[in-house]
N, C-alpha and C positions, 0 to 999 in steps of 0.2 A: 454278676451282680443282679438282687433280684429286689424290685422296687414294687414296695406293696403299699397300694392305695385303696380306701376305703370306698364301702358297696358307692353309697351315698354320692362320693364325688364322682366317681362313673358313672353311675346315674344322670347326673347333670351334664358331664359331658358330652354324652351319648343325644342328650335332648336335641331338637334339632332349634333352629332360629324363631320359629313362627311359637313353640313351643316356650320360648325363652321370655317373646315379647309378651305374649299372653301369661306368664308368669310375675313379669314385671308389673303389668297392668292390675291386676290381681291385689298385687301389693300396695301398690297404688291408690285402688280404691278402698284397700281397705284402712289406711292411713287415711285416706278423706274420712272413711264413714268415725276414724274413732276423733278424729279432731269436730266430726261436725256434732259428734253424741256429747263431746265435752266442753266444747266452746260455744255452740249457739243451742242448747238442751233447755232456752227459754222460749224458743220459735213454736208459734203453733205446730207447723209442719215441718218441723226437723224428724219426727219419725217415718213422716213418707219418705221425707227424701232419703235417706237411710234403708229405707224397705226397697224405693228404686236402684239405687247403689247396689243391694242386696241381690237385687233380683239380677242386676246386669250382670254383678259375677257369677252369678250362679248360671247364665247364660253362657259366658265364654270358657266354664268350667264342665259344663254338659256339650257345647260343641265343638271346643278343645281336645279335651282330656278323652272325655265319654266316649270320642265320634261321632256322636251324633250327627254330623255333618257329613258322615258318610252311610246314614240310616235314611229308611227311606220317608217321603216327603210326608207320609200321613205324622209319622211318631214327631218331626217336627214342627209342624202345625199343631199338636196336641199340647207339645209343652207350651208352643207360645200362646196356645188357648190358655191354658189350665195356669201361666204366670200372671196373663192381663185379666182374667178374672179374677187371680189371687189379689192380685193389686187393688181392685176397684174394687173387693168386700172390706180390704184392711183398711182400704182408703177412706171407705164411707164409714166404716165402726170407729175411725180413728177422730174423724171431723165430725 
């Protein structure tokens, strides 16, 4: 009997736990960020906070997925330079 299962779900299978939860989280936020784009999109600063959101997945997505977590300590001191100053030009062009 030969039971054939698609790439996709072995994929997921395969993933391990810490992999999963950062997955879920993921999703997470990004259901925050579309309910906060659609429900408070009269707030001054509903696009910072959106752009924070942004930036945090993009954080567990570079040292998840990327490795970066297992790079060495200058490359991640650069991104977290190169996000907090992204943040605080959008910040300030936004306000």
């Amino acid at each position: 009997m030969v039971v054939i299962i698609p790439n996709f779900i072995f994929s997921v299978l395969v993933m391990q736990k810490k992999d999963i939860y950062t997955l879920v989280g993921l999703i997470i936020l990004t259901i925050i960020t579309a309910l906060f784009a659609t429900t408070f999109n009269h707030l001054k600063y509903v696009s910072i906070i959106i752009l924070v959101l942004s930036i945090i997945k993009f954080i567990l997505v570079s040292f998840q997925f990327m490795e970066l977590k297992k790079a060495h300590p200058f490359w991640k001191t650069i991104i977290l330079i190169y996000l907090t100053l992204f943040l605080t030009v959008i910040g300030v062009i936004v306000s």
